[in-house]
C-alpha positions in Angstrom: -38.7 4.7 6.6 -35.8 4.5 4.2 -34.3 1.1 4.3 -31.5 1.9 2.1 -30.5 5.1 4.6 -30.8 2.3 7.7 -28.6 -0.3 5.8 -25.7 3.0 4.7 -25.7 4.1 8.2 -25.5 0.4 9.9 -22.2 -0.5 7.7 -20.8 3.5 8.6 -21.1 2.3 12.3 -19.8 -1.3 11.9 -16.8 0.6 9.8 -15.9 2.5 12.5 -16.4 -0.5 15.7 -14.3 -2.2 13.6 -11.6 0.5 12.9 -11.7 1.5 16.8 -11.6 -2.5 17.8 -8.9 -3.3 15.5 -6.6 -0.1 16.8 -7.5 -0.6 20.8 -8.1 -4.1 21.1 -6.8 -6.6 17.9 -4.0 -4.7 17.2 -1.6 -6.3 19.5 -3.0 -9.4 19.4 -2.5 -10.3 15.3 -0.1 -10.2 13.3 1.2 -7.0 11.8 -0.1 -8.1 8.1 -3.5 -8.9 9.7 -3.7 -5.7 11.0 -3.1 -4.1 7.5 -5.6 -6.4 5.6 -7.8 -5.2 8.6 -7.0 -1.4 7.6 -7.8 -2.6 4.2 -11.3 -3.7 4.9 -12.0 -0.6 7.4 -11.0 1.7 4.9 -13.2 0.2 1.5 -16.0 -0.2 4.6 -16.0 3.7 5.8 -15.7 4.8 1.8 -18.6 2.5 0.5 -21.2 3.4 3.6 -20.6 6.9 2.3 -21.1 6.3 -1.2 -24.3 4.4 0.1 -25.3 7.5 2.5 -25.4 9.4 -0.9 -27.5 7.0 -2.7 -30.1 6.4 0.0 -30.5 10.1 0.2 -31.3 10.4 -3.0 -34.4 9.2 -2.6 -35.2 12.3 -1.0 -34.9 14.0 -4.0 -37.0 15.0 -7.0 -35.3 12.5 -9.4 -37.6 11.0 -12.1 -38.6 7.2 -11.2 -36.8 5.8 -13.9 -33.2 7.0 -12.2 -34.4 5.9 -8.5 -35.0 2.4 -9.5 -31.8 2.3 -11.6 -29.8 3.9 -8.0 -31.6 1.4 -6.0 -30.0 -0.7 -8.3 -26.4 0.7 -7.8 -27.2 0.6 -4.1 -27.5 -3.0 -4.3 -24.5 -4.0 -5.9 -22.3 -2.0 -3.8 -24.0 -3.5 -0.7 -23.5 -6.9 -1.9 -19.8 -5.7 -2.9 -18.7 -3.7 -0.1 -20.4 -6.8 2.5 -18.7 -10.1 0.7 -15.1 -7.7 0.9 -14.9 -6.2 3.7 -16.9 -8.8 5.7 -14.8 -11.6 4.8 -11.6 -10.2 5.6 -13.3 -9.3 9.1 -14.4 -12.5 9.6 -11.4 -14.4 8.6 -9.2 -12.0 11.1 -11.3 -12.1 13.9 -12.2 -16.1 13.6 -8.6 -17.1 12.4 -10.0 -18.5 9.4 -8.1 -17.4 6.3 -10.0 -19.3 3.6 -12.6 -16.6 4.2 -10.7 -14.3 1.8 -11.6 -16.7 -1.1 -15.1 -14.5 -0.9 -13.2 -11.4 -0.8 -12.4 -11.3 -4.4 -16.0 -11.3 -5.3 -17.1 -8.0 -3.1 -14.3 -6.5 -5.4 -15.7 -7.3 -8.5 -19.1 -6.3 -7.2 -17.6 -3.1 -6.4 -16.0 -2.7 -10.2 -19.2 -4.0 -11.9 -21.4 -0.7 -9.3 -18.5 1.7 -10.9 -19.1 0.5 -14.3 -23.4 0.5 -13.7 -22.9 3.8 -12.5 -21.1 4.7 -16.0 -23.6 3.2 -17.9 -26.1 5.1 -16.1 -23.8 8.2 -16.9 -24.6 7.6 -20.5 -28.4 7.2 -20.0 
């Protein structure tokens, strides 16, 4: 079983409930810089499960050990990153609570500090 694949794919499906709830079902029911901010979070969700599809898949792959753990590693952060972003700004839509976004800021610089792990393992 590869956890990391489950995890990818469970964030590509929420990405796209939440794009297809947000157009058919919040959209005329928030305000139209919700809805954006929404489209925000949809659209860093959909990139990032793909990002994560690749990395879990590596693991299927004849990559030295070394590299995998370091990947798994990468997988992690942009988890952690692409969760607190674009889960907060779900959550503070959908329950009306805007001081939710205060974690929002974090997911983006977990999302910076993946890109710059993944350009230190560039280098390795």
């Amino acid at each position: 079983m590869n956890k990391s694949l489950i995890i990818a794919a469970i964030l590509g499906l929420t990405s796209v409930v939440m794009g297809s709830y947000t157009e058919h079902g919040l959209k005329q029911t928030i305000s139209a810089k919700q809805f954006e901010v929404m489209a925000t979070a949809i659209k860093y969700n959909q990139l990032y499960a793909i990002l994560l599809v690749v990395l879990a898949m590596l693991k299927f792959t004849n990559i030295e050990q070394n590299m995998a753990k370091r990947l798994n590693i990468a997988f992690i952060i942009f988890t952690i990153g692409t969760i607190f972003f674009s889960f907060s700004i779900y959550a503070s839509v959908l329950l009306n609570i805007r001081s939710l976004t205060y974690i929002t800021p974090f997911g983006g610089i977990s999302l910076i500090a993946g890109w710059c792990y993944m350009i230190w393992l560039g280098t390795r």
